[in-house]
Structure formats: structure tokens, C-alpha cells
C-alpha positions as CSV (number, residue, x, y, z in Angstrom):
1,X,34.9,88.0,84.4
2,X,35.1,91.7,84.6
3,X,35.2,93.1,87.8
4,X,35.5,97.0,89.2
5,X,37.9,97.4,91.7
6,X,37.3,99.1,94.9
7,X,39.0,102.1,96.1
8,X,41.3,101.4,98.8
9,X,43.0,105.2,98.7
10,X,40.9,106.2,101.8
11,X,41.9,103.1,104.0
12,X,43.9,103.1,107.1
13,X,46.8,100.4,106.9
14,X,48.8,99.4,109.3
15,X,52.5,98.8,107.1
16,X,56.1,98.7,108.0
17,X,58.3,100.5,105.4
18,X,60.9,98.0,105.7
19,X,58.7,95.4,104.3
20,X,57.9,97.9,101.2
21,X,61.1,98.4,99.8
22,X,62.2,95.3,97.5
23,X,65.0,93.3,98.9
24,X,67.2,93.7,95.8
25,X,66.4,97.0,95.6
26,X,70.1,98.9,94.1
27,X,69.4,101.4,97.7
28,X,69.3,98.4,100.0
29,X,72.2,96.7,98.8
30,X,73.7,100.2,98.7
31,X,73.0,100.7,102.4
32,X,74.3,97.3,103.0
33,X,77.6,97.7,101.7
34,X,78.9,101.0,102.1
35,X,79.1,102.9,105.8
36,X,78.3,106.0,105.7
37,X,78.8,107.1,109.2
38,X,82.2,108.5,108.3
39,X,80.3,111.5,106.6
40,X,79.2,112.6,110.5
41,X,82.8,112.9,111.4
42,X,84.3,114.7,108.4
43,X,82.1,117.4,108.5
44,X,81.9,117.7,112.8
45,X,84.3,120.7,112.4
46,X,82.3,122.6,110.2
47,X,79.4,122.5,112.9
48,X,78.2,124.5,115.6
49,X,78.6,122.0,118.7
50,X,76.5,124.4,121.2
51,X,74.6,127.1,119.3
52,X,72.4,127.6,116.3
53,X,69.0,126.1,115.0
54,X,69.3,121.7,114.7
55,X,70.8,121.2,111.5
56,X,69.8,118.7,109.1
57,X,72.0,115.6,109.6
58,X,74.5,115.7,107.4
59,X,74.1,111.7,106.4
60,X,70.9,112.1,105.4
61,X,72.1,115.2,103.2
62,X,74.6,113.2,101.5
63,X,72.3,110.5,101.2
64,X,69.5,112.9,99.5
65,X,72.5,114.3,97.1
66,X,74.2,110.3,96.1
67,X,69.7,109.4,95.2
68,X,70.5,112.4,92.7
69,X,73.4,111.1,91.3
70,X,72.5,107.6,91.2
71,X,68.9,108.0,89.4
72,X,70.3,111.1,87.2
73,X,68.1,113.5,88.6
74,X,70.0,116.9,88.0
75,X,67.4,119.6,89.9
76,X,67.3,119.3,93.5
77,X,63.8,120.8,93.9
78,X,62.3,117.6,91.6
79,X,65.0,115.2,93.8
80,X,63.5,116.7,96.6
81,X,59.6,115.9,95.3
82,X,60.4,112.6,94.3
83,X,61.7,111.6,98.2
84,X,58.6,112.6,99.1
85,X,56.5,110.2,97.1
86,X,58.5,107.6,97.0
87,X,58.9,104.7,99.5
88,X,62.5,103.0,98.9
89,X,64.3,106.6,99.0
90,X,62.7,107.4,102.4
91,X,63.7,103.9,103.3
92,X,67.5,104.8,102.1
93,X,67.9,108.7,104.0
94,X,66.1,106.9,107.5
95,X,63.0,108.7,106.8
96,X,59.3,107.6,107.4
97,X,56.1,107.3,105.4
98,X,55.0,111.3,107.4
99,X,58.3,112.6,107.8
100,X,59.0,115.4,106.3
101,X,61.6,115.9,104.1
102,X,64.0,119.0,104.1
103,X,63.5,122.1,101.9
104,X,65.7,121.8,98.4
105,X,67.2,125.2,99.6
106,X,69.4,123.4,102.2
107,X,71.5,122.0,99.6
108,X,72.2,125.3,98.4
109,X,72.5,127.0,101.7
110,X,75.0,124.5,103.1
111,X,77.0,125.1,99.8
112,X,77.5,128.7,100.1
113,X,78.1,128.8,104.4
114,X,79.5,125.3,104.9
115,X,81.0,123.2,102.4
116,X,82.2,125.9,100.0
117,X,85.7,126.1,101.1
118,X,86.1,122.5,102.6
119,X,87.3,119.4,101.7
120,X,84.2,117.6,102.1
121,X,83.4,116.3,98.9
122,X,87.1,114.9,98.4
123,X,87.3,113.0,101.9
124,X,83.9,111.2,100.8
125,X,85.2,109.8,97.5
126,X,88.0,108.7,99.1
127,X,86.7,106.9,102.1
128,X,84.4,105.3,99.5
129,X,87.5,103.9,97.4
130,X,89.4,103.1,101.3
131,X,86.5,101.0,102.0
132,X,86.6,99.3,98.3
133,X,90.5,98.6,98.5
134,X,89.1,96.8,102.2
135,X,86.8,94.9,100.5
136,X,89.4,93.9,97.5
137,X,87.4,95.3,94.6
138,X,91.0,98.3,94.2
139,X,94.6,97.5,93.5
140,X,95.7,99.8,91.8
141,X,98.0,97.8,89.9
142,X,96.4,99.1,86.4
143,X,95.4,102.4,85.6
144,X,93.6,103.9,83.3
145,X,93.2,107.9,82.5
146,X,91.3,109.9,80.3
147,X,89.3,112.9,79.9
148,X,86.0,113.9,79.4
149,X,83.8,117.1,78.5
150,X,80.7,118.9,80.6
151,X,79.0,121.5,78.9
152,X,79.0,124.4,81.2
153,X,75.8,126.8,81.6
154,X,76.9,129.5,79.9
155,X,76.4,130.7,76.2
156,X,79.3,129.9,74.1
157,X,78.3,133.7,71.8
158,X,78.5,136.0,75.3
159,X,82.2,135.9,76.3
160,X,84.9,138.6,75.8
161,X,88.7,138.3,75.1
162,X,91.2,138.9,77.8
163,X,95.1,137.9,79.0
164,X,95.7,134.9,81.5
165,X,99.3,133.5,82.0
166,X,99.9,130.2,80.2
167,X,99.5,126.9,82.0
168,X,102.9,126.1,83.7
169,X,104.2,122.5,83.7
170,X,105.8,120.9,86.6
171,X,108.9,119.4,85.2
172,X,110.3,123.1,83.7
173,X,113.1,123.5,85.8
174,X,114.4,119.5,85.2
175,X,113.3,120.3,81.2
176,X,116.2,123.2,81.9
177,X,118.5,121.5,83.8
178,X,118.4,118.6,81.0
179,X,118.7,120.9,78.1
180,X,121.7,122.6,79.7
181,X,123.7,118.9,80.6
182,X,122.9,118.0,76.9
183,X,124.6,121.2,75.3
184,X,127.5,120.8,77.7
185,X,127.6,117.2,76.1
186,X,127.4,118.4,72.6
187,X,130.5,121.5,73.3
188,X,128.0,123.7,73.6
189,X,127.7,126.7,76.6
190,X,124.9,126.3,78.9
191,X,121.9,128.8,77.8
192,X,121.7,131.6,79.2
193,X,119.4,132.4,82.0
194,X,116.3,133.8,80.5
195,X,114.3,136.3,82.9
196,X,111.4,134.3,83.5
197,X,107.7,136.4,83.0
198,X,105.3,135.1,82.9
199,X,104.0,133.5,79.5
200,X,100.9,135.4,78.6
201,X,98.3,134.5,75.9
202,X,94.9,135.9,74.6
203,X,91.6,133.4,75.3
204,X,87.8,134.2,75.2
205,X,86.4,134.0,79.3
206,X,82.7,133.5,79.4
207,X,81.0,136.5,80.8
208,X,78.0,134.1,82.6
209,X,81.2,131.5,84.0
210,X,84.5,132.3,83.9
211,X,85.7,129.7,85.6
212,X,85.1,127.4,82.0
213,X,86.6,127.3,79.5
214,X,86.7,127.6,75.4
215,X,87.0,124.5,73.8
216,X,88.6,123.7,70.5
217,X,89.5,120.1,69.5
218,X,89.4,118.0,66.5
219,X,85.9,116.2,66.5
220,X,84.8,118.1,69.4
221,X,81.6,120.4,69.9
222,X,82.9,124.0,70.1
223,X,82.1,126.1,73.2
224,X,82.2,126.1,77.4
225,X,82.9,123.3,78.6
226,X,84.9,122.1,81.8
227,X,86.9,118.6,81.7
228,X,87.3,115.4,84.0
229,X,90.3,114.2,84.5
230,X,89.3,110.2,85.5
231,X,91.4,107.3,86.6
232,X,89.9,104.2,87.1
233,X,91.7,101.1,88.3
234,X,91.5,98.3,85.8
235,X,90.8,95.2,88.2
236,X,86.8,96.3,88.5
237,X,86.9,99.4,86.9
238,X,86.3,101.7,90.1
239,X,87.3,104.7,90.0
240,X,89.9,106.4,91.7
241,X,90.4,109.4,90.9
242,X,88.4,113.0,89.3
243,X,90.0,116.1,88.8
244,X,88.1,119.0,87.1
245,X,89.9,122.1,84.8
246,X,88.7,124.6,82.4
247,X,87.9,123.6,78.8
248,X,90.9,124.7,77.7
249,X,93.4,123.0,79.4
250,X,95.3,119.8,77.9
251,X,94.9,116.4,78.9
252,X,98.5,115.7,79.9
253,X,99.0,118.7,82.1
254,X,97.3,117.7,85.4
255,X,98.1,114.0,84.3
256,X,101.3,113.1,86.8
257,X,100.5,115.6,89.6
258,X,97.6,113.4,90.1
259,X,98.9,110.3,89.5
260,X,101.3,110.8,92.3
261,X,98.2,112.0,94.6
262,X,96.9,108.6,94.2
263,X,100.0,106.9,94.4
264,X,100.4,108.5,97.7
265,X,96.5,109.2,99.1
266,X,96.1,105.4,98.3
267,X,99.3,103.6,98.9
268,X,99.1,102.1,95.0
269,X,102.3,99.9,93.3
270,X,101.2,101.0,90.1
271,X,103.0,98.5,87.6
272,X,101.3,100.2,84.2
273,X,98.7,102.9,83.0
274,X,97.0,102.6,79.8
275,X,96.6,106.0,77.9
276,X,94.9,107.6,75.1
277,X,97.1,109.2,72.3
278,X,96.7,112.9,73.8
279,X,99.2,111.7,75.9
280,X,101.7,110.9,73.9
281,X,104.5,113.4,74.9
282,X,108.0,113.4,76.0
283,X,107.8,114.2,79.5
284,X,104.8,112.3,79.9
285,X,106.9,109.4,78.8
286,X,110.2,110.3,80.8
287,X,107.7,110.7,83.9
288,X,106.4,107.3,83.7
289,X,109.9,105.9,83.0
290,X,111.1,107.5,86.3
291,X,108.4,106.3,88.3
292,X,109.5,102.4,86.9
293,X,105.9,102.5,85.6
294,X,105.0,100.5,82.3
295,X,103.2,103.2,80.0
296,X,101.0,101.9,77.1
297,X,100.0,105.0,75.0
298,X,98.3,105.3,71.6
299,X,99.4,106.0,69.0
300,X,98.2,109.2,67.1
301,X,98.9,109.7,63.5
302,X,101.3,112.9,62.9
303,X,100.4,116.1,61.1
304,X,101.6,115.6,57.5
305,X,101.5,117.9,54.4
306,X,100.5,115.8,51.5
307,X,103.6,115.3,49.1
308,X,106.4,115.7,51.8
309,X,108.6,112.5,53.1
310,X,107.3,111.7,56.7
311,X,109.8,112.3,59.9
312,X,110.1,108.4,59.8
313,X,111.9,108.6,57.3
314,X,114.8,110.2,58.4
315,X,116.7,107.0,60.3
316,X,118.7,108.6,63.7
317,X,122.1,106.5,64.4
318,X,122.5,106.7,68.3
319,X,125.8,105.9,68.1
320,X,126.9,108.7,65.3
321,X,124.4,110.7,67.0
322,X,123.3,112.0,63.2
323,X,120.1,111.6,60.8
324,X,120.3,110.1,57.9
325,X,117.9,110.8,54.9
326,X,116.4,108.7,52.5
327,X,118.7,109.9,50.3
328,X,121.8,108.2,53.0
329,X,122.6,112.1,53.4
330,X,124.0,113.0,56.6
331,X,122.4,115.7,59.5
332,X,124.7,116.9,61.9
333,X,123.8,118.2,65.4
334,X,123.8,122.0,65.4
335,X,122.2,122.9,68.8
336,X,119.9,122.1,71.5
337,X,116.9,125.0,71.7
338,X,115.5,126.4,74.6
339,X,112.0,124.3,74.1
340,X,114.4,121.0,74.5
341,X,114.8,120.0,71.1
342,X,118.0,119.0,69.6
343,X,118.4,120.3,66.0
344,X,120.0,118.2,63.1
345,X,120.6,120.3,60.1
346,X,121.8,119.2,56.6
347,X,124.4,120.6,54.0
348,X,123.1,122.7,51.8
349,X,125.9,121.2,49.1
350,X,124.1,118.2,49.2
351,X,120.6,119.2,49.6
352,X,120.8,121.8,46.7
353,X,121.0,118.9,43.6
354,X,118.9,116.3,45.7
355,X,116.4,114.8,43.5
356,X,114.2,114.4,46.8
357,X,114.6,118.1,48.0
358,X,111.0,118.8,46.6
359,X,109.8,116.4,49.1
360,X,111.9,116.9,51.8
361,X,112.1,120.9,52.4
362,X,111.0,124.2,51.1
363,X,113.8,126.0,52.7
364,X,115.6,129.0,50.3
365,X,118.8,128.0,51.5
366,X,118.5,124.2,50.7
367,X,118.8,123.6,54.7
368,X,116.3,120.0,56.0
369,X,116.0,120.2,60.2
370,X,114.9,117.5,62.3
371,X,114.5,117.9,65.7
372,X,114.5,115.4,68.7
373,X,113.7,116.3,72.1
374,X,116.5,115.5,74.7
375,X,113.6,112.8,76.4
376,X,113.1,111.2,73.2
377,X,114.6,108.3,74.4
378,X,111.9,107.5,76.8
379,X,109.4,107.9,74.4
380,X,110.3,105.6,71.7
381,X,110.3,103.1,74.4
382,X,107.1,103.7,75.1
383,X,106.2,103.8,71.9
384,X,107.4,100.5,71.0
385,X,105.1,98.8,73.9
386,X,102.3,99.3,72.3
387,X,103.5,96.9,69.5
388,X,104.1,94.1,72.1
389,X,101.5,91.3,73.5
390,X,100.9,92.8,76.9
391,X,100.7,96.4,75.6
392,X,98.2,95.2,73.1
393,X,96.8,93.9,76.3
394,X,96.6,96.7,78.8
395,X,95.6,99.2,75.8
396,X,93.0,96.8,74.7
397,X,91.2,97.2,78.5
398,X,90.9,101.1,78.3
399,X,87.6,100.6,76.4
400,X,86.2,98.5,78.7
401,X,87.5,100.3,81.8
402,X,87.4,104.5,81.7
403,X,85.8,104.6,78.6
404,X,82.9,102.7,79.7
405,X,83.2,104.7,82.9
406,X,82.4,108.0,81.1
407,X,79.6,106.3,79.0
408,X,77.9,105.3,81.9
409,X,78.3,108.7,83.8
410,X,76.7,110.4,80.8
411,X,73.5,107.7,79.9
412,X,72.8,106.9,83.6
413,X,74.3,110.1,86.3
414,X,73.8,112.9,84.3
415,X,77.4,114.2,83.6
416,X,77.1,115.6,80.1
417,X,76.1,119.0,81.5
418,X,77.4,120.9,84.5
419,X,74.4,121.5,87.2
420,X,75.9,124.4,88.4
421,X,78.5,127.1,88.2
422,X,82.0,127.9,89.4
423,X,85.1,125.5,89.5
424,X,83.9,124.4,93.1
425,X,80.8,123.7,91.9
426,X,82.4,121.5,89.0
427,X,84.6,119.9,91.4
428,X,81.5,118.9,93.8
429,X,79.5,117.2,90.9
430,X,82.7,115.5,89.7
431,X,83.2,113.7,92.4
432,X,80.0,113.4,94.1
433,X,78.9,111.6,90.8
434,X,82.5,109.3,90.5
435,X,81.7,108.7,94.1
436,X,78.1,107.5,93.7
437,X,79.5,105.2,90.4
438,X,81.9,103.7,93.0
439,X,79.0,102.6,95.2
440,X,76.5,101.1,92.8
441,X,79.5,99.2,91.4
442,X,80.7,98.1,94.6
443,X,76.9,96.9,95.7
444,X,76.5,95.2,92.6
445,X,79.8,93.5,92.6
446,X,79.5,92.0,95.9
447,X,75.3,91.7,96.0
448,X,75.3,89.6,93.0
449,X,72.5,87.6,92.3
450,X,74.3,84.2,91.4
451,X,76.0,84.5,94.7
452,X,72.6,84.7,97.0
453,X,71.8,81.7,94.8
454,X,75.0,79.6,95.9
455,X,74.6,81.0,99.4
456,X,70.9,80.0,99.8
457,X,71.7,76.4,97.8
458,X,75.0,75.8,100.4
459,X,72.7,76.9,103.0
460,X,69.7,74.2,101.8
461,X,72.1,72.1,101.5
462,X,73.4,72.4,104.8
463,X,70.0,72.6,106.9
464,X,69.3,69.1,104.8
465,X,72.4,67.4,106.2
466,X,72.0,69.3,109.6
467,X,68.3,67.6,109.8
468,X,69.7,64.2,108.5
469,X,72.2,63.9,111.0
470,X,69.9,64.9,113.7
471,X,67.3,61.8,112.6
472,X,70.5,59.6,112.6
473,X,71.3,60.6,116.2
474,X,67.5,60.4,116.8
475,X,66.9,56.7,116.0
476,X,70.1,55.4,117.1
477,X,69.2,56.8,120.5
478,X,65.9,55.0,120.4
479,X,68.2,51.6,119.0
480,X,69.8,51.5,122.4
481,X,66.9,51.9,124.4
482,X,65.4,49.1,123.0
483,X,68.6,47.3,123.0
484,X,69.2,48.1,127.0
């Protein structure tokens, strides 16, 4: 039968919004898993404790900025319109059905005169991955790195041209101190002390942010774009580490600095990392061989001009310390350069009537170099785990681990583009958002469905036996009665 309903919009009802949020609502099993009264205390500091207008309590802040993370929403103005209408997000900040909820400008506002300059953001995603190592969901035992592009808001055609000092590695002065150690080995005098200025190179700066950078790689838009740095630990894929840098800047770079920070912050035995093939370099390798760690890195297939005999080819003999060529041609050490790279040079005797010369070098004088870098040790043995069972293993996970991570942070959290501005700004999103994946990982790990099943079926189970034994003790009492 067809019926018209009756308007009920202009009704007075007596509710309780605890009863109108679902109970397996992703907020309520949020809420129930994760404390977040640590937020009061890290930010005490940065608040007036006897003067100034009531501020907005920074818990429900945080908890207005982790809904916008969680559900995608990327404008605070429309996060802040869709608190107001609907019921489980006022139920998640501590809010009522008439409260009213606080002006989207107070996100920016505490930005630019509180948080800009704090550590805020940074102590929250680590208490978050504290209270997941409590709960047993982080180890740390296997990690997993890798890098991922945000577009930044800024025109990739308005930039100009300008002179920044070249990214500095951390392991320069041991690089030196080895390269000097293996020329002393070889006969050779130590080099020279070179007056160090600063290396300078030419890059395009965006005019609208600066603070991005140019990116060109192989298979890779073209443009502004900032990166995150990600580690995730490979037991349930949480993630425990986000560090944000220009564009421009290689993978490998930040990669040991913050590897240590988490080794450190968190208290991790890392036994193995799983990496990509960007990687794949020698102090990268002679860092994790230092550190007794067991690196697993891709492999990536070396530039080759077509025609030429590969580098492969050319078989080193540890003991002879020489290469020999396909041809069983010998090349003798000559020197070790100041980038760290032994060179092996051959005779031009023997290279001059080679029959493979056109394959092997174009050199006028006849003259094939190979070099090897002074760590090359450490990475051929990295290289080789790949090849094994459990490298095959571990690499096989880092797919399913901070691949998936990324993928997820881009459908679902809106990380393709960068909301805002500014490195800070970068940094904020980066971790707010790796922070908010923690918790609706954590929630659903330990709020799983099949478990409230068990747990109400043990518990039915247990109320049956707890009434059954209770009848038993019932009608034996009444036995002896009638007995006495």
C-alpha cells in the first residue's frame, strides 16, 4: 500500500547522542583505543596559564584536524561544515547536538602563533606509535622505506633559476678517511687536503613555494613536488616514521640519519630493512653493514649503451686485486680518486689489436677503466641477498607493507597534493596524516569484528554454564531438604 509519510522535521525529541552514533562506527573504536589526553600536556607550554581569551581545547583541535585526515577532507572550512551536521563527528571531538563548533580560522591562527615553531605534530605521531609498540602491534624488527611525491601548490611554468649549495652527506669525512687508508694500502700518498667550499649548483626555485622542489625522474610527472620519506614496520604495517624534503632531493640521502632517529626515539633491534633499488649505493650498503643490519635492496638495471660489453663482464680477482676482461686481459690498479673509486686501467699494447676493443672502449689511446668504489665490498654483499630465500622474503613484503601504505594515503587521506605551503606546512600534513593511518590501523586491528564474535560466543557460553551450575546448586539444595 502506498502511504505518505509525515513530516517529523518540526518535532521535539528527546535523544542521547551516544545512542546515535553506530557502535562500530571507525570514530568510536578510534576513541576507544587510542588516548588522547597526552595532546593536553604537550602543548601546556605553549599556553597562556593565567591570561588571554579561553582557548579552544587543544584535544578537540587535534581531534577536528585527525576527522580531516581520516575521511580525506583537505579544506578546513568544508571539515568544519561537515562537524556541524553530522552526529558521529560531534560524538568523536565531545561536542553536542547545539554546541557550536569553532571557526575554521583557528586552525590557521594556532598555526602561525602557536604551533609554527614547535614540536607538536612530531610528539603526537610518536606517542601514537609508543602506545602501538604497548599494545604489540610495533617491533620494529623489519623495516621498510620508501618515498613518495606531493604535488606542491605552485605552478611548475612560474619559477626562476638561482645557486643553492649541494646536498651534503653525512659519511664525507669517513668516505675521506677511507679513501686516504686505501691509497696508503696501494703505495700511494694520502690526497691532498682540498679547501673545502661549498659545492654550488644551478636549480629552478618556484616563485609561489620555494620551499619545493623541481622534480625530474624517470617515469615521474615533471614539476613541484615535495617527498615523504616513510618507514613502516613490517609486523602490521604501522608506520613509524615521515620525513618530508624538497622535490629534488634523493631518496638515499635523509635515509640513515632517520633510521638511527628511530632506532634511538623507539628503542628498535632492527634485524633487516627491505629497500627499493634507489637505494642501491655504496654507503647505503656499508651503513647497514655497520649497524649489523640485514639490507635487502633491488636491484636496478644499469645504464648501458647498446653494443658495448656490460661492467659484469669484467671478472675482479680479490686476491690479485686486478680486472680481468673478457678477453683474460689484465687491469691494473692505478689510483684511488677523490669521489672514492679505485681505478683499474689496461695496457694499451694489448687493447690496441683486441678484437673486442670496439665493444669494450672508445678511448684514442686504446686505455678500458673500471672503477670500484673502496665500499664495494659491502655492497656486493648486499647485492647477493637478494638472490637468497629470506631476501626474496623480506623484499617480497615491501609491496604489501609501505607500498600499500602510500596507496592508501593517496585513495583514502588525501596525500597526492600538499594542502598548504612551506616545508612546516609539509611537515604538519605528513605526519598528521601517517599519524591518523596509524590509528585507524590500530582500531581496526584490535576492534576486529571476528573477535567481538568469539568474545560474545565465550561470553554465551559462559553465562550458559554460569546458569547451569546455579540450577545444579539450586536443586541439590532442595534434595537435602527433602532428604533431612
Amino acid at each position: 500500500m502506498l502511504r505518505k509519510s509525515s513530516n517529523k522535521q518540526i518535532s521535539l525529541e528527546f535523544v542521547s547522542i551516544e545512542d546515535l552514533v553506530p557502535k562500530n562506527h571507525l570514530l568510536r573504536k578510534i576513541d576507544h583505543i587510542i588516548d588522547f589526553e597526552f595532546i593536553r600536556e604537550k602543548v601546556k607550554g605553549l599556553y597562556c596559564a593565567d591570561n588571554g581569551r579561553p582557548a579552544v581545547d587543544p584535544v578537540v583541535l587535534f581531534k577536528m584536524l585527525f576527522i580531516g585526515y581520516l575521511q580525506g577532507i583537505r579544506s578546513e572550512r568544508q571539515l568544519v561544515r561537515d562537524i556541524q551536521v553530522n552526529v558521529a563527528y560531534r560524538w568523536f571531538i565531545g561536542f553536542g547536538l547545539t554546541d557550536k563548533i569553532p571557526d575554521a580560522s583557528t586552525f590557521s591562527q594556532n598555526r602561525r602563533r602557536r604551533f609554527t615553531e614547535s614540536t607538536v605534530y612530531q610528539d603526537i605521531f610518536d606517542e601514537i606509535v609508543m602506545q602501538a609498540m604497548r599494545k604489540k602491534l610495533v617491533n620494529g624488527r623489519v623495516l621498510y622505506t620508501d618515498s613518495t611525491h606531493l604535488k606542491a601548490s605552485a605552478n611548475k611554468h612560474r619559477f626562476e633559476k638561482i645557486e643553492v649549495e649541494s646536498s651534503t652527506r653525512g659519511y664525507l669525512d669517513e668516505l675521506e678517511a677511507a679513501i686516504n687508508a686505501d691509497r696508503k694500502a696501494h703505495g700511494k700518498k694520502p690526497m691532498a687536503k682540498k679547501i673545502k667550499e661549498p659545492a654550488s649548483r644551478e636549480i629552478k626555485s618556484s616563485t609561489t613555494d620555494p620551499d619545493s622542489g623541481y622534480m625530474v625522474r624517470e617515469g615521474k610527472p615533471k614539476g613541484f613536488f615535495y617527498l615523504d620519506h616513510r618507514t613502516t614496520c613490517g609486523k602490521h604495517n604501522l608506520i613509524t616514521d615521515t620525513y618530508v624534503t624538497s622535490g629534488n632531493v634523493h631518496d638515499s640521502i635523509p635515509y640513515l640519519e632517520r633510521l638511527d632517529r628511530q632506532r634511538q626515539r623507539f628503542g628498535f633491534s632492527t634485524a633487516a630493512v627491505g629497500l627499493d633499488a634507489g637505494y642501491m649505493n655504496a654507503p647505503i650498503c656499508k651503513g647497514l653493514e655497520d649497524r649489523e643490519i640485514y639490507g635487502v635492496i633491488g636491484y636496478r638495471r644499469p645504464n648501458h649503451i647498446k653494443g658495448r660489453l656490460y661492467k659484469r663482464d669484467y671478472i675482479y680477482d680479490v686476491e690479485a686485486d686486478v680486472y680481468r676482461c673478457p678477453n683474460g686481459k689484465v687491469l691494473t690498479y692505478r689510483t684511488t680518486n677523490r669521489n672514492g673509486y679505485r681505478e683499474y686501467r689496461s695496457n694499451p699494447e694489448q687493447c690496441r689489436d683486441c678484437p673486442l676493443r670496439g665493444q669494450c672502449t672508445s678511448n684514442a689511446q686504446c686505455v678500458k677503466t673500471v672503477t670500484r668504489h673502496v665500499w664495494e665490498d659491502h655492497k656486493e654483499t648486499v647485492d647477493l641477498r637478494r638472490t637468497t630465500r629470506k631476501g626474496k622474503a623480506i623484499y617480497k613484503r615491501r609491496k604489501e607493507t609501505v607500498e600499500r601504505s602510500f596507496a592508501d594515503a593517496k585513495q583514502l587521506h588525501g596525500h597526492r597534493y600538499m594542502r598548504m605551503r612551506g616545508m612546516l606546512r609539509a611537515q604538519e600534513q605528513c605526519l598528521l596524516a601517517a599519524a591518523c593511518q596509524n590509528m585507524k590501523k590500530m582500531a581496526l586491528l584490535l576492534c576486529k569484528p571476528e573477535k567481538q564474535d568469539d568474545f560474545d560466543a565465550k561470553n554465551s557460553f559462559c553465562m550458559r554454564l554460569l546458569r547451569l551450575i546455579c540450577d545444579m546448586t539450586l536443586a541439590s539444595g532442595q534434595l537435602r531438604r527433602q532428604l533431612a
